[in-house]
PDB file with SEQRES, HELIX, SHEET and CRYST1 records, atoms N, CA, C and O in Angstrom:
SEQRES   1 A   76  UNK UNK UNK UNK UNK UNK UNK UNK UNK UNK UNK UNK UNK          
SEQRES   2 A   76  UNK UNK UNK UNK UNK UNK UNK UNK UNK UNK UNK UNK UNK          
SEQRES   3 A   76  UNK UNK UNK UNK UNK UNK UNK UNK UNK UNK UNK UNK UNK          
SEQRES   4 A   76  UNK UNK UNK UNK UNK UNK UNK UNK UNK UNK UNK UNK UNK          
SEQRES   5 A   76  UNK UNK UNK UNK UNK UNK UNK UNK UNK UNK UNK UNK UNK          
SEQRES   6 A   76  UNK UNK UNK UNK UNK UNK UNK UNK UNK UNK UNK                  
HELIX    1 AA1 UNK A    3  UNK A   22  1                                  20    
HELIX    2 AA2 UNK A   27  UNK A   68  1                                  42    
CRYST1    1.000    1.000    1.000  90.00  90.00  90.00 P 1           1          
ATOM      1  N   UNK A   1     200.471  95.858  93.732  1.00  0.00           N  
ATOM      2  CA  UNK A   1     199.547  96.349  94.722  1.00  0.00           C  
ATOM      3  C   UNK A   1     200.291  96.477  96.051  1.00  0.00           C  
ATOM      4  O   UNK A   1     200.969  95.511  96.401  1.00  0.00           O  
ATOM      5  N   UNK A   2     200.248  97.389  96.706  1.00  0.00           N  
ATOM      6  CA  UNK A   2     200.886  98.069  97.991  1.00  0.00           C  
ATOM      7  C   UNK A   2     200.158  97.197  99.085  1.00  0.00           C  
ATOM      8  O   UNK A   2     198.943  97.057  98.950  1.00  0.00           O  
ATOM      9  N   UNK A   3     200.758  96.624 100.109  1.00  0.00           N  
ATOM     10  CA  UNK A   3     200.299  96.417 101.548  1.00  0.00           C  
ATOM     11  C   UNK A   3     199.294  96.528 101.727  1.00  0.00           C  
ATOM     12  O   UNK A   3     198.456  95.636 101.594  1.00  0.00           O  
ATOM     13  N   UNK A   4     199.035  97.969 102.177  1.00  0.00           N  
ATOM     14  CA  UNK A   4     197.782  98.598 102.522  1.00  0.00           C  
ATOM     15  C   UNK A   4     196.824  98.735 101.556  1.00  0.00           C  
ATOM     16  O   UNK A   4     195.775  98.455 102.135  1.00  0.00           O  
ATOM     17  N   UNK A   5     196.567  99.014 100.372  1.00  0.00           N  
ATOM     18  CA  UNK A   5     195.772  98.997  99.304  1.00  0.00           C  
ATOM     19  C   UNK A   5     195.402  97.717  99.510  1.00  0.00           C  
ATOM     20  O   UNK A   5     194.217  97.713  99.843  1.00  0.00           O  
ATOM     21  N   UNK A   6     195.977  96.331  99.460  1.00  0.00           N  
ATOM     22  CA  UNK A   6     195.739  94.602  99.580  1.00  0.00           C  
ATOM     23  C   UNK A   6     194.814  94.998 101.072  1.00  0.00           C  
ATOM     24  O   UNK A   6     193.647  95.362 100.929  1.00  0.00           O  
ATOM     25  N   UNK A   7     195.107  94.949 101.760  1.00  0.00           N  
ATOM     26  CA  UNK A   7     194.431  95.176 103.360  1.00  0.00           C  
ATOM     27  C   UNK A   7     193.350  96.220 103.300  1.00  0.00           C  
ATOM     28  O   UNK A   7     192.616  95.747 104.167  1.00  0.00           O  
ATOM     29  N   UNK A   8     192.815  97.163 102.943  1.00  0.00           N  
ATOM     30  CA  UNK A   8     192.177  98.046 102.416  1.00  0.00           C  
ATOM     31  C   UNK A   8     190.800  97.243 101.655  1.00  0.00           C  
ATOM     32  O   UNK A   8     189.608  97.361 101.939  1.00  0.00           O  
ATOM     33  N   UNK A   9     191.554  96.269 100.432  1.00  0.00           N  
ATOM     34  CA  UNK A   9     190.915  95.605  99.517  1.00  0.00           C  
ATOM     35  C   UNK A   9     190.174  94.384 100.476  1.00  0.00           C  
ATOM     36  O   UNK A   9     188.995  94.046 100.375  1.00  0.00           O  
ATOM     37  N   UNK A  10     190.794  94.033 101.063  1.00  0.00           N  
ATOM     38  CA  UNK A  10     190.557  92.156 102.021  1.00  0.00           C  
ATOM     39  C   UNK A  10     189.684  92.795 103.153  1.00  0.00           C  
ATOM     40  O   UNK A  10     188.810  92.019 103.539  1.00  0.00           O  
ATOM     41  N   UNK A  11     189.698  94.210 103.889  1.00  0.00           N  
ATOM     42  CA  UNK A  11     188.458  94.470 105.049  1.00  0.00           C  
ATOM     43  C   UNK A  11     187.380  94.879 103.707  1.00  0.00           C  
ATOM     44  O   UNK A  11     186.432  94.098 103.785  1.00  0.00           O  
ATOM     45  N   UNK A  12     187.254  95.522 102.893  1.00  0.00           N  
ATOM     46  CA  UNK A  12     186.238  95.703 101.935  1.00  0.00           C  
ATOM     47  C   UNK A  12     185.303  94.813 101.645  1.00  0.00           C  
ATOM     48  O   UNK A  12     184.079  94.879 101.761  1.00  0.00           O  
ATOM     49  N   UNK A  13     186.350  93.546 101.057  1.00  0.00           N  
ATOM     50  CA  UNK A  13     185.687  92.458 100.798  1.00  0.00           C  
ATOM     51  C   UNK A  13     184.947  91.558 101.664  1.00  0.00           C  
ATOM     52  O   UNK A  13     184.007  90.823 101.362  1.00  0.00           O  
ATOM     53  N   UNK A  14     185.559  91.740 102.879  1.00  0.00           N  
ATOM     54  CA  UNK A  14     184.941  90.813 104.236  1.00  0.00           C  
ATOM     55  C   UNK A  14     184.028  91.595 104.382  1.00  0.00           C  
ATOM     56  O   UNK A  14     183.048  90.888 104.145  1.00  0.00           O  
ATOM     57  N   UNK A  15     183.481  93.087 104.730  1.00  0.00           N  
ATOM     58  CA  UNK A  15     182.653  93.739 105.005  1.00  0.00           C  
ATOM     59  C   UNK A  15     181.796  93.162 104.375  1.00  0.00           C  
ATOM     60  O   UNK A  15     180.905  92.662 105.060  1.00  0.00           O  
ATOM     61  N   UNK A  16     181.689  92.966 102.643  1.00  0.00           N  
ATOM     62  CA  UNK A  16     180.956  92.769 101.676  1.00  0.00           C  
ATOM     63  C   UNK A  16     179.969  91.633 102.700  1.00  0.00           C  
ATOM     64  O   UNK A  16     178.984  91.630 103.439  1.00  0.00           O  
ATOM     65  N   UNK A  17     180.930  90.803 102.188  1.00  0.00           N  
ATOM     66  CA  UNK A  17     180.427  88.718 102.827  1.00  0.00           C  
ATOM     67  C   UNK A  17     179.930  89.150 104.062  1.00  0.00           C  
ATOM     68  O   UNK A  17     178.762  88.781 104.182  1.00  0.00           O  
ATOM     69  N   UNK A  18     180.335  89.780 105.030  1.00  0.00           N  
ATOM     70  CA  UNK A  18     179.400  89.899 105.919  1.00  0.00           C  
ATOM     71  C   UNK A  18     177.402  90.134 105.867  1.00  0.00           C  
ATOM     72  O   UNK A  18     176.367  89.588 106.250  1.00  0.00           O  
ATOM     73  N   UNK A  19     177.848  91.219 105.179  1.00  0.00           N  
ATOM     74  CA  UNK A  19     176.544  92.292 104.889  1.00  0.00           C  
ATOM     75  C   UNK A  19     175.598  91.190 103.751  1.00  0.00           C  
ATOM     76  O   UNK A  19     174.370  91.266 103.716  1.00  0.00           O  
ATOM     77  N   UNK A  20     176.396  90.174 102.847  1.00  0.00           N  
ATOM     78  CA  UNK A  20     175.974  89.018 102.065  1.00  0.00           C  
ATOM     79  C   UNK A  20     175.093  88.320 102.797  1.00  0.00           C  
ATOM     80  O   UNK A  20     173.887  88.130 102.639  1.00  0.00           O  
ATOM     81  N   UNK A  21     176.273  87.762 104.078  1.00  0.00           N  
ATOM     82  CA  UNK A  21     175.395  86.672 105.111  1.00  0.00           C  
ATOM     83  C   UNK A  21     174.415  86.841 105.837  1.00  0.00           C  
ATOM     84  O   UNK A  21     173.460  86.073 105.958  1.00  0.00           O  
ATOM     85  N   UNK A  22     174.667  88.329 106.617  1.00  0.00           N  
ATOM     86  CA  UNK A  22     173.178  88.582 106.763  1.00  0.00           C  
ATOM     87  C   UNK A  22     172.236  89.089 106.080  1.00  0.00           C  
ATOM     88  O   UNK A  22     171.229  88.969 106.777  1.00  0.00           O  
ATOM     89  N   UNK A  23     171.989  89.561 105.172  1.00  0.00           N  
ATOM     90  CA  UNK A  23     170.279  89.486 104.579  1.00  0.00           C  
ATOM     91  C   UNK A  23     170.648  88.416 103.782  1.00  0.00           C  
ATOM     92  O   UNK A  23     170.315  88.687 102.628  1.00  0.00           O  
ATOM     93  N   UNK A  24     171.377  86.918 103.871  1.00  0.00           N  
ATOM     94  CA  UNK A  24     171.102  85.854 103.360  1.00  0.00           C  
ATOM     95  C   UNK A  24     170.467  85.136 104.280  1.00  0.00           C  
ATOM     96  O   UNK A  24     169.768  84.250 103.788  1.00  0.00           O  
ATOM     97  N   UNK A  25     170.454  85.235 106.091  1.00  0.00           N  
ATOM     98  CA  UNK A  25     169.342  85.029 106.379  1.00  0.00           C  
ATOM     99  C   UNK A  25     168.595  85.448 106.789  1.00  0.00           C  
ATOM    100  O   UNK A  25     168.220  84.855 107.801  1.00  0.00           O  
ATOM    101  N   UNK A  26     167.969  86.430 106.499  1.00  0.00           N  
ATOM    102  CA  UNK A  26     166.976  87.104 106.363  1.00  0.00           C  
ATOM    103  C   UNK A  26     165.632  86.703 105.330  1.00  0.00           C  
ATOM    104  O   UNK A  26     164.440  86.492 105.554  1.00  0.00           O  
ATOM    105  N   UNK A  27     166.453  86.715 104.130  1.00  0.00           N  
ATOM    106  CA  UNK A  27     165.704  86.018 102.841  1.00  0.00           C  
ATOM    107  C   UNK A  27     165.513  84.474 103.206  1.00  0.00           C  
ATOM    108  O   UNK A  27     164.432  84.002 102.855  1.00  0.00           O  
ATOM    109  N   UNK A  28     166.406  83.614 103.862  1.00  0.00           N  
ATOM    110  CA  UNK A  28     166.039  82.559 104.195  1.00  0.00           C  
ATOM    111  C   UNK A  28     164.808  82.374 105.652  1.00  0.00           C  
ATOM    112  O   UNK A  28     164.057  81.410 105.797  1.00  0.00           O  
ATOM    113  N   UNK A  29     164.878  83.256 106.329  1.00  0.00           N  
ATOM    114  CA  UNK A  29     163.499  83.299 107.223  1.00  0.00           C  
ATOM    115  C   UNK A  29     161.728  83.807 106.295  1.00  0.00           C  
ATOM    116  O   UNK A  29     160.596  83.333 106.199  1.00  0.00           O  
ATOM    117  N   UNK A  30     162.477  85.000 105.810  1.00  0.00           N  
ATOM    118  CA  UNK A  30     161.513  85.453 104.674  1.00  0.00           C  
ATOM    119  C   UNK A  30     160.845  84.302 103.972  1.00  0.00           C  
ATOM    120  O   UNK A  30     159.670  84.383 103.612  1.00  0.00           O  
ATOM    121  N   UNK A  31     161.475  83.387 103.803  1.00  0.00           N  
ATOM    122  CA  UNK A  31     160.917  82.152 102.371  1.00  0.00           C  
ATOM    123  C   UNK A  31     160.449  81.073 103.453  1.00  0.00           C  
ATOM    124  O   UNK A  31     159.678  80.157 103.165  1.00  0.00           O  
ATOM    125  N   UNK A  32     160.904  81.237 104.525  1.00  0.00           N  
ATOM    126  CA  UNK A  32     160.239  80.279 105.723  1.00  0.00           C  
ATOM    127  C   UNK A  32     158.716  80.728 105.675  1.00  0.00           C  
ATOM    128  O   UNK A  32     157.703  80.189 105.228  1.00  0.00           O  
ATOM    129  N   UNK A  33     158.927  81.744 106.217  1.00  0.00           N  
ATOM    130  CA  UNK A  33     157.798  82.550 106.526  1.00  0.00           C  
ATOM    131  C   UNK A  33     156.721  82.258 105.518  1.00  0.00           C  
ATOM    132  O   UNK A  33     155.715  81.591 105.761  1.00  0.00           O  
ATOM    133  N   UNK A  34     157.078  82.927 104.134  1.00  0.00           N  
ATOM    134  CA  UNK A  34     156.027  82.275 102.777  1.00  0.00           C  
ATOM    135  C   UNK A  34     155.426  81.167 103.007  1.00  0.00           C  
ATOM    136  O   UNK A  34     154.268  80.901 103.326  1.00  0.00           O  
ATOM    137  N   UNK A  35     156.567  80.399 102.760  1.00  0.00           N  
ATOM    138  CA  UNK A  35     155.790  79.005 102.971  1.00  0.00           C  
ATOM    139  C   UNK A  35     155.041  78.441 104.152  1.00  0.00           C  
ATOM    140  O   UNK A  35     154.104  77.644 104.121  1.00  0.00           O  
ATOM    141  N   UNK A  36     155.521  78.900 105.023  1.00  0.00           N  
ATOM    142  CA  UNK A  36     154.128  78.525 106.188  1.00  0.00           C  
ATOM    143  C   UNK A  36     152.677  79.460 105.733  1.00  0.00           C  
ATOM    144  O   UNK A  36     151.529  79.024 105.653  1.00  0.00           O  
ATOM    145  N   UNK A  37     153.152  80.852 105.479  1.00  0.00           N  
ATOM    146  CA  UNK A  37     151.935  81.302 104.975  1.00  0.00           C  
ATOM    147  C   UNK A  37     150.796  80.770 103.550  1.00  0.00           C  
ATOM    148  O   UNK A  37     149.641  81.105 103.286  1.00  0.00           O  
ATOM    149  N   UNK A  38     151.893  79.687 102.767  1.00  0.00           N  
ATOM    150  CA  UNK A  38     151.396  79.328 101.685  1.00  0.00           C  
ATOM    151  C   UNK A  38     150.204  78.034 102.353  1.00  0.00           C  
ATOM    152  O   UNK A  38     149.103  77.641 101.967  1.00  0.00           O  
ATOM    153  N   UNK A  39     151.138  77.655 103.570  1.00  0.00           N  
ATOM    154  CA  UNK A  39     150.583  76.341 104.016  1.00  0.00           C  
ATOM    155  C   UNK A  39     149.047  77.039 104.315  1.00  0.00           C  
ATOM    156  O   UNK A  39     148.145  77.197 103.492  1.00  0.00           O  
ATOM    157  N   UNK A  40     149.049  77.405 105.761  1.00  0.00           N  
ATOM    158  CA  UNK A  40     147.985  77.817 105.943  1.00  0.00           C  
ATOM    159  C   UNK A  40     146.873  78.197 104.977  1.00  0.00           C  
ATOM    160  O   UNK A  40     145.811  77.689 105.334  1.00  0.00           O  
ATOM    161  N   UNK A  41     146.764  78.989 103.773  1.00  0.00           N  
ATOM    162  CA  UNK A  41     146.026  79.399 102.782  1.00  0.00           C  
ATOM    163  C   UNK A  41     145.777  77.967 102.120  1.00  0.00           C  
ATOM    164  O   UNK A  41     144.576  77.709 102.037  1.00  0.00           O  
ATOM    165  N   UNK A  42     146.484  77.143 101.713  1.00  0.00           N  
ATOM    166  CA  UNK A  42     146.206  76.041 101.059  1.00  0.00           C  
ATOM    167  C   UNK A  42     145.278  74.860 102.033  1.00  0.00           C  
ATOM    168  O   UNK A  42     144.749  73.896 101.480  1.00  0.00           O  
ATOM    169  N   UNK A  43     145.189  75.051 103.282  1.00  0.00           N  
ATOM    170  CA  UNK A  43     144.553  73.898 104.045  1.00  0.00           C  
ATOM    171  C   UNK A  43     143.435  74.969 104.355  1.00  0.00           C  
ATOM    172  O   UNK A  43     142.424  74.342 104.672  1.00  0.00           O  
ATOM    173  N   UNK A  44     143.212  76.285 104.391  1.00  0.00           N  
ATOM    174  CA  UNK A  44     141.907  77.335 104.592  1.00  0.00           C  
ATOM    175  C   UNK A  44     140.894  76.407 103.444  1.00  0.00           C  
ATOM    176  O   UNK A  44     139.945  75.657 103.672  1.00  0.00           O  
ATOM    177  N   UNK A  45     141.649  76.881 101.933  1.00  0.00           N  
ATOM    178  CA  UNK A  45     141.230  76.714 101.039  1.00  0.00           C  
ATOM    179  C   UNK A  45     140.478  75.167 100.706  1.00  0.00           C  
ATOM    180  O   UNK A  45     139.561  74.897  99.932  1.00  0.00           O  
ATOM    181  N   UNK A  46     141.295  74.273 101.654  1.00  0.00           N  
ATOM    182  CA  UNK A  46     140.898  72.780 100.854  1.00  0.00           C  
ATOM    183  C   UNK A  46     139.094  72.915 101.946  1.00  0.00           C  
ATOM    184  O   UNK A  46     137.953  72.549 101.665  1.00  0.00           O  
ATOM    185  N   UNK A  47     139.630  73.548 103.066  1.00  0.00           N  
ATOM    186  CA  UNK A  47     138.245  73.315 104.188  1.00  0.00           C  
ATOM    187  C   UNK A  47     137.013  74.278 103.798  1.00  0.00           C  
ATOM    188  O   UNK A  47     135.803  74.170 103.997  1.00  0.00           O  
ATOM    189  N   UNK A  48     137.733  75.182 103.216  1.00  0.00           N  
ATOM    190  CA  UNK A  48     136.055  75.835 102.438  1.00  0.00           C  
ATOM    191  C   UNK A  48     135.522  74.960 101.252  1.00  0.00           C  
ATOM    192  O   UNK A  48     134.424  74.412 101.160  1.00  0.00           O  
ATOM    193  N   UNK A  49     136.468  74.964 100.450  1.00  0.00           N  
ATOM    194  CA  UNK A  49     136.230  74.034  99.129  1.00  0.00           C  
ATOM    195  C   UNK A  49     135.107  72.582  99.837  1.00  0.00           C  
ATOM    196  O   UNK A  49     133.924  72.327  99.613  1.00  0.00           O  
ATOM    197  N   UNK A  50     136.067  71.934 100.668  1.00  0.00           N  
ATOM    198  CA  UNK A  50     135.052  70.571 100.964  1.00  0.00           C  
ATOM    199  C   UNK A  50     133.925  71.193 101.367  1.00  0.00           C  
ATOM    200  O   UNK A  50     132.888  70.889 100.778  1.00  0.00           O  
ATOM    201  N   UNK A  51     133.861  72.390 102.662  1.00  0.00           N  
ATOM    202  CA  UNK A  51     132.273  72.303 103.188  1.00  0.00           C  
ATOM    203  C   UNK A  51     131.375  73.028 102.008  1.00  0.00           C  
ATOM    204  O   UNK A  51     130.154  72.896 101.934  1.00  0.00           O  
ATOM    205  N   UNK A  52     132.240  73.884 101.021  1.00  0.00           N  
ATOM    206  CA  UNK A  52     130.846  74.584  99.558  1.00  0.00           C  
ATOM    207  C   UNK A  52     130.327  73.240  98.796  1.00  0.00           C  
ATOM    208  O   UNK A  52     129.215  73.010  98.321  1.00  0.00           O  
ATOM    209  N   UNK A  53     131.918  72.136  98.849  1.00  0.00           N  
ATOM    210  CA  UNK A  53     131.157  70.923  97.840  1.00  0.00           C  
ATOM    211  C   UNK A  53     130.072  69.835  98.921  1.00  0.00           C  
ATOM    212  O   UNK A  53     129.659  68.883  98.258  1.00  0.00           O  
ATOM    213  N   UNK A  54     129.794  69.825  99.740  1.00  0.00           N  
ATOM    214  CA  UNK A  54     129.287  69.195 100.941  1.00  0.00           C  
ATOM    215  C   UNK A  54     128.078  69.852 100.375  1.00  0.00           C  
ATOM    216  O   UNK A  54     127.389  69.231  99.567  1.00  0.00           O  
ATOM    217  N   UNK A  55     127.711  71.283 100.806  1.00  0.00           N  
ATOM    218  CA  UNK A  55     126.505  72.141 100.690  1.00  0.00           C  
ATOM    219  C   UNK A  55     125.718  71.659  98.889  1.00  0.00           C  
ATOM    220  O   UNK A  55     124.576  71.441  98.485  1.00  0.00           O  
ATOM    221  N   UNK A  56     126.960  71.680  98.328  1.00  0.00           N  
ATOM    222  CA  UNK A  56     126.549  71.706  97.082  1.00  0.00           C  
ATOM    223  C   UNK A  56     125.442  70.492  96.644  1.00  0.00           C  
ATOM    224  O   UNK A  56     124.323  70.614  96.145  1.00  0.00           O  
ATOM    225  N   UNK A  57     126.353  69.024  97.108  1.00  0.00           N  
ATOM    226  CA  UNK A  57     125.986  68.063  96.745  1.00  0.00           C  
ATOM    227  C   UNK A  57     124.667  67.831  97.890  1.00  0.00           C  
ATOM    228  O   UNK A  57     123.742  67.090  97.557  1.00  0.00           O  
ATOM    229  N   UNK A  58     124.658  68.390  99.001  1.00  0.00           N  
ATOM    230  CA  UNK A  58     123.521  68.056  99.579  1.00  0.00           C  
ATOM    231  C   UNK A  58     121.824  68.681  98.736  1.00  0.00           C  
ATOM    232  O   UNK A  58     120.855  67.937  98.583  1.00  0.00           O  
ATOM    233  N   UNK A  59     121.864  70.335  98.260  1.00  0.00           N  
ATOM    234  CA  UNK A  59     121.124  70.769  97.774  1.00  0.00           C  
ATOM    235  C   UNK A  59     121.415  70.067  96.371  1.00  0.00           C  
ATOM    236  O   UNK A  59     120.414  70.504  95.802  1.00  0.00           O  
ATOM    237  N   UNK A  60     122.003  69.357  95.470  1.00  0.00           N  
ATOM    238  CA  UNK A  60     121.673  68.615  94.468  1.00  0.00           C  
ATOM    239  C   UNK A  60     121.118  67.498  94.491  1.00  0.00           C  
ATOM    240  O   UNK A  60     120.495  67.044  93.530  1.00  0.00           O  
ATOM    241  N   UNK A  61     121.319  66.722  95.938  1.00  0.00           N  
ATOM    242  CA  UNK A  61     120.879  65.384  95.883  1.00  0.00           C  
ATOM    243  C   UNK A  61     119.329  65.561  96.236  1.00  0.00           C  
ATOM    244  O   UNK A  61     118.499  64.763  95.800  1.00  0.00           O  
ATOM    245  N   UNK A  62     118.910  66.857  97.205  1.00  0.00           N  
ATOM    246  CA  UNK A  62     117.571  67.535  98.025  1.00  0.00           C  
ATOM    247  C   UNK A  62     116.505  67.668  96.043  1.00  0.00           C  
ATOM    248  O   UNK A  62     115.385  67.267  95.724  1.00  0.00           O  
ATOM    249  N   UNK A  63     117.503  68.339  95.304  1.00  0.00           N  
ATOM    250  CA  UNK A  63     116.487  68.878  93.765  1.00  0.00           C  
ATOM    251  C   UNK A  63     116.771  67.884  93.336  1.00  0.00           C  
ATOM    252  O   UNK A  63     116.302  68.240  92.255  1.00  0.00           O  
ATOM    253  N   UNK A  64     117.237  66.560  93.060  1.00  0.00           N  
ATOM    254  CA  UNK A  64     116.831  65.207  92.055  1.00  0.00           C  
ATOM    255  C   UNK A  64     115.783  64.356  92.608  1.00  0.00           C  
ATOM    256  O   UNK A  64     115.106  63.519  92.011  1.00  0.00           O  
ATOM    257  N   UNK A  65     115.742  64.756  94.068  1.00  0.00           N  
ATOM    258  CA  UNK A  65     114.677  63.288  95.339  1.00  0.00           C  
ATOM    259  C   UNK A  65     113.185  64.504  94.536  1.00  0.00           C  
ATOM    260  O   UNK A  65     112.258  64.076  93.848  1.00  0.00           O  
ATOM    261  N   UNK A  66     113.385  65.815  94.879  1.00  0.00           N  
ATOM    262  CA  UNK A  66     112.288  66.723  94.371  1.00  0.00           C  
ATOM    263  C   UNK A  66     111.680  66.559  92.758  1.00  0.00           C  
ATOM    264  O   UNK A  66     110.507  66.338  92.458  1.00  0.00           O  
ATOM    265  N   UNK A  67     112.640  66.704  91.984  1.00  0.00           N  
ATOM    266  CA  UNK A  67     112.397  66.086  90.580  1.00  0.00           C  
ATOM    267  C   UNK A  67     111.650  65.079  90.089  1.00  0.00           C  
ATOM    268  O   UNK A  67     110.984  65.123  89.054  1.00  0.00           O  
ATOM    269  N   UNK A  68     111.755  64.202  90.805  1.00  0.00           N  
ATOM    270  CA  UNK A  68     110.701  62.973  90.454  1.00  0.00           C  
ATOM    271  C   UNK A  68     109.875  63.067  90.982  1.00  0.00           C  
ATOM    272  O   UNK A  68     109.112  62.143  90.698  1.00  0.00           O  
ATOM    273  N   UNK A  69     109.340  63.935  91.939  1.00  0.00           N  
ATOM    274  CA  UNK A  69     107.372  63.984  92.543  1.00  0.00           C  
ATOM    275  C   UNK A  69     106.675  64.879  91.414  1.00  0.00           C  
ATOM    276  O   UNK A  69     107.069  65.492  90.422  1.00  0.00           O  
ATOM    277  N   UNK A  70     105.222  64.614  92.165  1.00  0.00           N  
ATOM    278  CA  UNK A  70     104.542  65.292  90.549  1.00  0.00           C  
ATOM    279  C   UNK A  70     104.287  66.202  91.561  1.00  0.00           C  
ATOM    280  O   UNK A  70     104.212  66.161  92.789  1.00  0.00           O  
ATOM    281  N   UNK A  71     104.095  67.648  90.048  1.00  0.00           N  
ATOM    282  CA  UNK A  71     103.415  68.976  90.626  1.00  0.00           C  
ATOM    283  C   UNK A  71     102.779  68.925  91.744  1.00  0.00           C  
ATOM    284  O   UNK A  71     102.267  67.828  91.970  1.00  0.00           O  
ATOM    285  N   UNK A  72     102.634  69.695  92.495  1.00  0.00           N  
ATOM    286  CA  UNK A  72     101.970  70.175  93.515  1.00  0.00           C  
ATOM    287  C   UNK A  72     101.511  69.053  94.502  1.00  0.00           C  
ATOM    288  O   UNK A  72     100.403  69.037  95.039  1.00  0.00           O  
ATOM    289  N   UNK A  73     102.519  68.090  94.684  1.00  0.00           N  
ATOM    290  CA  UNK A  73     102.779  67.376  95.878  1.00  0.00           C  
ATOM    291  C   UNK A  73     103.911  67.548  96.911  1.00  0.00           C  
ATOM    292  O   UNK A  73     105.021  67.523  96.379  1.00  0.00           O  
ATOM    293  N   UNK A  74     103.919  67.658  97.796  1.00  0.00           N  
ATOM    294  CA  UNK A  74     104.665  68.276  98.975  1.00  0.00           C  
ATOM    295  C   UNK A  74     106.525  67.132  98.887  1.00  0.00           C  
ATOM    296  O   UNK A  74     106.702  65.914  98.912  1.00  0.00           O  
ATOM    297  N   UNK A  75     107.488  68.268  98.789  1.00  0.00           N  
ATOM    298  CA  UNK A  75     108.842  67.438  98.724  1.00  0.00           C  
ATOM    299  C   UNK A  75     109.131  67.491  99.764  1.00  0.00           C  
ATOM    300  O   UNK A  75     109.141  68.527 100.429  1.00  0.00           O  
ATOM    301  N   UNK A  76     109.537  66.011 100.285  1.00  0.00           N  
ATOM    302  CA  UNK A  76     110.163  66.373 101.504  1.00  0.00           C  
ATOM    303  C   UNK A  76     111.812  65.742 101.449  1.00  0.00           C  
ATOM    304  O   UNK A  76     112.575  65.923 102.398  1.00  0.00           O  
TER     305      UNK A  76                                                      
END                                                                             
């Protein structure tokens, strides 16, 4: 291999690793990014979940206190 062909070959290759390193962080902000976005969705999710099971168990505990009165006496 000639001089220049080797030198030719070695800026090629550095170009490469360059152009590697950056959109390597890129993809590493990218996967930052996800995961904060995963965060957020997962703590949305736990705070709807508790206040539907809150609602839930309140209107279940409201129809079992109702369940045990007789017909056509007022539930309170």
């Amino acid at each position: 291999m000639s001089p220049t062909s080797l030198a030719r070959c070695a800026r090629a290759l550095s170009a490469r690793a360059r152009r590697a390193a950056r959109s390597g962080r890129d993809a590493g902000a990218s996967a930052l990014e996800w995961a904060i976005i995963a965060a957020v969705v997962v703590v949305a999710a736990s705070l709807i979940g508790g206040a539907i099971y809150k609602i839930v168990q309140d209107k279940s505990s409201a129809l079992e206190k109702c369940a045990s009165v007789a017909v056509g006496t007022a539930c309170s």
